[in-house]
N, C-alpha and C positions, 0 to 999 in steps of 0.2 A: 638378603631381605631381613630386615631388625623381627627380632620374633617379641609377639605381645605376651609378658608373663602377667599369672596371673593376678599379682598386686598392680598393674598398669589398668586393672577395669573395673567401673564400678558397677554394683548394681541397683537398676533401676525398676518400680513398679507403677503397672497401669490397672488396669480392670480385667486383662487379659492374665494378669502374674506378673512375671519378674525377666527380665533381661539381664543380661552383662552386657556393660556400653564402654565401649575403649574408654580410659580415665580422662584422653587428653581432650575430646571431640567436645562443643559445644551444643550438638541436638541430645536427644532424649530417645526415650525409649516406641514415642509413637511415632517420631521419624525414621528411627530401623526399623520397626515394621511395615509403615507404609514402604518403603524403600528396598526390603526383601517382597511384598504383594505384588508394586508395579515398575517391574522392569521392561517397560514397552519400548521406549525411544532409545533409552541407551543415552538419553540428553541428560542436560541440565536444568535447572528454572530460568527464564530467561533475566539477565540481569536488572533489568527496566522494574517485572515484578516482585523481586526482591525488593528495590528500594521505595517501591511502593508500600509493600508493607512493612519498611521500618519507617516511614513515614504515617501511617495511620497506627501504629503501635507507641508510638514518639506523641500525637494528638491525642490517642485513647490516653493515654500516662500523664498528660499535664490538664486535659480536661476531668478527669477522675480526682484527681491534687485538685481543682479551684474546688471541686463539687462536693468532696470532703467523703470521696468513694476510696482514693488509695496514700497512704502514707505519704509525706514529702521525701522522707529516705529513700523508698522505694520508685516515687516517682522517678525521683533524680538520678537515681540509677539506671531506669529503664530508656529513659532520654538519653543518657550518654552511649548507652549501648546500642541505642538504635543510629545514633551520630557516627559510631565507632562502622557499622555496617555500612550507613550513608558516604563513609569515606572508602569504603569497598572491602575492607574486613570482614572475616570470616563467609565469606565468599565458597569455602570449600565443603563449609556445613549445613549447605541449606541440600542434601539430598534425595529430595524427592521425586518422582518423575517427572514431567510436564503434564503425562497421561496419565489421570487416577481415578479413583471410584473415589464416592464418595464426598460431591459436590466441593473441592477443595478445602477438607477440614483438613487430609494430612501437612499439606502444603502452608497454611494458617495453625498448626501444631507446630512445626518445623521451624515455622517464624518466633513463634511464643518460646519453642524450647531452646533458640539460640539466644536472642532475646534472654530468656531466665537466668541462663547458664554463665553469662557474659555481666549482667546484673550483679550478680552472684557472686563473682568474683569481685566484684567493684565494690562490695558492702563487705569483704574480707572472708567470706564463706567460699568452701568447696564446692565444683560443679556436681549437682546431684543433688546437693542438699534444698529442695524444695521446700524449705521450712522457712526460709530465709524472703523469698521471692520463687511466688509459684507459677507456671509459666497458664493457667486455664484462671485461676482464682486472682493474678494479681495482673500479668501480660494481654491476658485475654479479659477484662473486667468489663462490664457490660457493651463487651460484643457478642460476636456469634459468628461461626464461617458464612453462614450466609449475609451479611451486610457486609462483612469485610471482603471477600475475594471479590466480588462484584465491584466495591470500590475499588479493590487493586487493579482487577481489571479492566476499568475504566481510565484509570489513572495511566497506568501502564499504553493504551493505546491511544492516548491522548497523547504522549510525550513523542511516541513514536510516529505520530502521525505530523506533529510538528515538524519532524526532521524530513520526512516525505514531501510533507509541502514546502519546503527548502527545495528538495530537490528536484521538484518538478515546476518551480518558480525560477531554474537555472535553466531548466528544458524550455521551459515556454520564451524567455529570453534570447536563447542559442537557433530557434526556430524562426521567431523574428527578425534576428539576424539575416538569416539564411534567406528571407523572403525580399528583404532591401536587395539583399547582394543578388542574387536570380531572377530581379524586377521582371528584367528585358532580356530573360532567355522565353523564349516562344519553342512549344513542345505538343506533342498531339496527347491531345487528353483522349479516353479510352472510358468508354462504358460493357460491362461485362469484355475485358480484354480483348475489344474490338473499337477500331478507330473512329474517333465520334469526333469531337469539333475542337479547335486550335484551345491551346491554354497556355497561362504562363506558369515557369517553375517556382515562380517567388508566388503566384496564387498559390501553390498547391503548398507551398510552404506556412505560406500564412493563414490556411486553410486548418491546418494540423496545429499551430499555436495559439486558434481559437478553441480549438475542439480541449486542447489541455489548460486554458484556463478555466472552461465550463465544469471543466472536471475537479479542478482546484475549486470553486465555487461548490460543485455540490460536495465535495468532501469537507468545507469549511460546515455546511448546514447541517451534517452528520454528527461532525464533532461538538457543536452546539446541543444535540443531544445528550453527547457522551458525559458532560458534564453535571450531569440531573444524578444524584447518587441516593442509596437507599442505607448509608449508612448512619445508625443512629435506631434503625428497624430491630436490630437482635434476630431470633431466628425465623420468623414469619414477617417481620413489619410491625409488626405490636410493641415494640419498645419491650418486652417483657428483659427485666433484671436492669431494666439501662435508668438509671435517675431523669428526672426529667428534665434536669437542668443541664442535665449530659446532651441530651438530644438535640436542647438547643443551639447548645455551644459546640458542637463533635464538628462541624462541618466548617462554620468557620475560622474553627484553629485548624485545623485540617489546610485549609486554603491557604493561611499563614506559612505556615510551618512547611510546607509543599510548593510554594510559592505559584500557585494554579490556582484559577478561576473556578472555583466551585461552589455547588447547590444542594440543599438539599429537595429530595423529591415531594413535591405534593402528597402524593399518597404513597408511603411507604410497603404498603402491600404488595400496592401493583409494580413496586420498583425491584421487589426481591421475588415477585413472580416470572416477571416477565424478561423476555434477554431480545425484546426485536429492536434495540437502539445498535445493539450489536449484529445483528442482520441488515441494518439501514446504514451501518460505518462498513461492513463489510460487502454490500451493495455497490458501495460509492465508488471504494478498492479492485472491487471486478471494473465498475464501468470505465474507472482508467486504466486499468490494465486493459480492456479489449480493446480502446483507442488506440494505445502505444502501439500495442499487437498491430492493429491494424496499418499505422505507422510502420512499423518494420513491414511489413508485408509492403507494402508500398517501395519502399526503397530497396528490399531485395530485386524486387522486380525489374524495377528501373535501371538499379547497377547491372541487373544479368547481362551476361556475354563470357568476356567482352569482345569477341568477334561474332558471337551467332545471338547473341542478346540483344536487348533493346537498348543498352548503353548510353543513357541519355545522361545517367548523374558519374560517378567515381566516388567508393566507396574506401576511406581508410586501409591500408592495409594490414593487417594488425599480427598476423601467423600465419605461417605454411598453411593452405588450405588442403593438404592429400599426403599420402608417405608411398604412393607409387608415383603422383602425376606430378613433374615438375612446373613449376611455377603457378600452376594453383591458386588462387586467392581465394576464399570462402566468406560470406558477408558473418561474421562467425557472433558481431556485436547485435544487430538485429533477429539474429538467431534464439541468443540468448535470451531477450528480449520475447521474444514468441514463446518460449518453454517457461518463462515466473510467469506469463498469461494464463499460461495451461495449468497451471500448480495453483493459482491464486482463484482460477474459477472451480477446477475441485475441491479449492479451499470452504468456496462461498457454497457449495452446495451442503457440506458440513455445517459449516455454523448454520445455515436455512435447517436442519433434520434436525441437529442437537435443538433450536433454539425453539424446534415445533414441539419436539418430545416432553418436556418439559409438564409436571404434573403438581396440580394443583398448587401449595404455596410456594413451591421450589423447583427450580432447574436442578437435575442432582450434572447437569453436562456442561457444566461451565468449564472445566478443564480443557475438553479437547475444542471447543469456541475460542478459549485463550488461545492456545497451541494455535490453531488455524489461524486465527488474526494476526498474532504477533507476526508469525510465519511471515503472511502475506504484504503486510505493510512494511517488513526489514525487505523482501528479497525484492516488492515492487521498488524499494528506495536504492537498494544496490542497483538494480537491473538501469533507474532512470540514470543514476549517476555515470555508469560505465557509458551510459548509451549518448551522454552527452560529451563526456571524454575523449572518449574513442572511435564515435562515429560521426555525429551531428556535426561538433567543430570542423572537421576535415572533411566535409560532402563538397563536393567540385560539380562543375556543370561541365558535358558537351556539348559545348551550344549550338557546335558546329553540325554534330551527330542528330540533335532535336529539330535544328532548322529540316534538315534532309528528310527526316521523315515527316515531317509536317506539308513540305511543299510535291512530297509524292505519296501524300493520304488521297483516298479518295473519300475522307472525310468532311473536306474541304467545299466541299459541293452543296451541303445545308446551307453553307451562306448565297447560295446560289438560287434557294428555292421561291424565296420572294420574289423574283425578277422571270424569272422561265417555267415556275412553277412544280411542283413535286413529281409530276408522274417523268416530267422530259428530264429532269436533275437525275432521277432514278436511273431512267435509260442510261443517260449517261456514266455514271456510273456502274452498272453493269460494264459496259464499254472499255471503260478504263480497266475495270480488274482486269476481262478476259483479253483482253490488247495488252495489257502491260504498259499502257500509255498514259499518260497527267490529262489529269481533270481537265487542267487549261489549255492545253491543246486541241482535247477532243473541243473544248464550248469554243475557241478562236473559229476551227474549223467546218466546223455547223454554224458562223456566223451569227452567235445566239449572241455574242458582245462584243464590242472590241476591246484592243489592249490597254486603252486606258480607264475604261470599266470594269475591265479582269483587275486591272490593278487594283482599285478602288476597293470591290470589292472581296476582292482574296487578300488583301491585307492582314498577316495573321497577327499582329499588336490589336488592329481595332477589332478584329473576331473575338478578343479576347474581355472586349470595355460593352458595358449596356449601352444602349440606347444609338448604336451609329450605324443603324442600320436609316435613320431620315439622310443621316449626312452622304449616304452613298446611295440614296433616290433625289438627293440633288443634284449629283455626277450625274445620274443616267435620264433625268429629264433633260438637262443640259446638252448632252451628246443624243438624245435619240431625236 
């Protein structure tokens, strides 16, 4: 291991005293300390929020230059270095935890001081030498952490939520599919995991690609919030230290420069007060995750067997499901699928506590609302991708399997109740469990219809369409 002597550090001062900072790193002295304070995650910043904020440090830097707040030298330095990040540079200096006190000033320090250091060298000065380009007085110029991590944060799950809705626009597609292809498989649909009335599998298909485009819809009108930003506020909303010709302009270069749709908020107070836009994006993120969820549950079920299961679909094979029991298959992608549900609704309980706690003109718990949302919107995007990959594509039907139990449900009998009436359908049924015998046999043999009004009416395609229950009281006025 290269050992650091000590001509290799320089030193650096805060309010707190003096640091030694390895010579070669790009942060500063209040990014080691936040960085020795909070070692929670053992993570990183998520990439997304880094280039967030060299993107609002890039707009703060050329709206300051029109407004005649920061030198053209300096500007044009801070833009290229914030370009130099935007290309993924310095990547390895932004070390702070995801989890911090301190409403994300370390995190917005950490930016400025790579940012400065990076500047700094581009105007021919030493990293360290803050005389030059200073990362609060010239990087940080009439912002404040609180207007900036709030837009980072915004920004940041805005960009990630587009990539979500990709990929749940793939899902909704791949389910469509599955609904053409499984028209005309006829299957017993089941209420509380008991046999209720015929259905088809391409319903129950299409059934599930409505439920995930309602869900794509209301995450669409989330994100329409997400776009409301409070930067331009400084550290309460009062613009205090920001020109005011910055305020005007901070958002639309922003927009530019970012190449995203964005606003500034109405009321700037209430937009650095308040974090429930981020309770309403993280709402949205549960309710498709419980769908999905629910969607796997679904297809576990239906795959189980496959000799003592219900075996109605055929599930991907994707791995050994066991390391005693040979041959094995475990539904392991649907699996998956249930466990980002589980992780995404503890998510949402967090950001709901963080974004309640929140006291008077500031949230100081924006960090771990970051943390939980990026979280949840990266592993829901993983989770739909793999689940459209490796499961959805490759679902099969046993159509053969689905008939068989359909035509020895005694579910079959509601279609029965209009014509014999509920309490004799009942009886009969009874009959059939404890005999072991078909619905249609017992009603042949009680002479309650004949076989070509059984037919009519136990037809399990039309059990499955509204309205044909007149066309099978035309059968039976016919024949009676």
């Amino acid at each position: 291991m290269k050992e650091t002597k000590v001509e290799d550090y320089r030193i650096e001062k805060d309010s707190l005293g003096t640091r030694d900072i390895p010579g070669d790193v790009y942060y500063g002295v209040q990014s080691l300390r936040a960085a020795e304070n909070f070692h929670i995650t053992g993570l990183r910043m998520h990439p997304e929020i880094i280039n967030s904020l060299a993107y609002i440090k890039k707009a703060a830097a050329i709206t300051n230059c029109e407004v005649g707040m920061l030198e053209k030298r300096k500007a044009q330095a801070i833009v290229q270095a914030c370009d130099e990040i935007l290309a993924g540079k310095f990547r390895e200096d932004f070390i702070v935890d995801p989890i911090q006190g301190g409403a994300g000033t370390s995190l917005n320090m950490n930016a400025n001081e790579v940012i400065a250091n990076r500047a700094i060298e581009l105007l021919g000065g030493n990293k360290g030498d803050y005389s030059i380009i200073n990362p609060n007085d010239d990087v940080n110029c009439s912002q404040s952490t609180n207007d900036v991590i709030p837009t980072a944060g915004k920004m940041t799950s805005l960009r990630l939520l587009k990539n979500l809705k990709h990929e749940l626009l793939q899902l909704h597609g791949a389910l469509c599919k599955k609904a053409e292809e499984f028209n005309d498989v006829i299957k017993m649909g089941r209420t509380q995991l008991q046999d209720a009335v015929p259905i088809r599998l391409g319903q129950e298909f299409r059934a599930y690609s409505v439920a995930i485009m309602r869900d794509i819809h209301r995450m669409e009108k989330a994100m329409g919030e997400m776009r409301t930003l409070n930067l331009g506020g400084t550290a309460v909303g009062t613009g205090l230290n920001a020109d005011e010709a910055y305020l005007h302009r901070i958002v639309p270069i922003l927009s530019e420069v970012s190449d995203m749709d964005l606003a500034q908020a109405y009321d700037l107070i209430d937009a650095t007060q308040n974090l429930d836009v981020f309770v309403a994006v993280s709402g949205a993120v549960k309710a498709c995750a419980v769908t999905l969820s629910k969607i796997a549950n679904d297809l576990r079920l239906m795959s189980s067997g496959p000799r003592a299961g219900l075996a109605e679909i055929n599930l991907p094979a994707k791995q050994n499901g066991s390391s005693i029991m040979p041959g094995k298959i475990n539904p392991v992608i649907p699996e998956v699928v249930n466990q980002v549900a589980f992780n995404i609704i503890g998510n949402d309980v967090t950001i709901t506590m963080a974004a309640e706690a929140g006291q008077l003109e500031l949230n100081a718990f924006e960090p771990i609302v970051f943390y939980c949302m990026f979280q949840s919107i990266d592993t829901l995007a993983y989770a739909v991708h793999t689940f459209v990959e490796n499961c959805v594509t490759g679902i099969t039907a046993n159509e053969t399997r689905c008939r068989y139990l359909v035509e020895n449900s005694v579910g079959i009998i509601t279609a029965i109740c209009p014509y014999v009436g509920y309490q004799k359908a009942a009886d009969i049924a009874k009959k059939a469990i404890k005999a072991g015998a078909s619905v249609r046999d017992l009603i042949l043999q009680e002479n309650l219809l004949d076989k070509e009004q059984m037919d009519s009416l136990l037809d399990p395609f039309h059990m499955t369409e509204p309205g044909t229950i007149r066309g099978t009281m035309d059968v039976l006025n016919k024949t009676l």
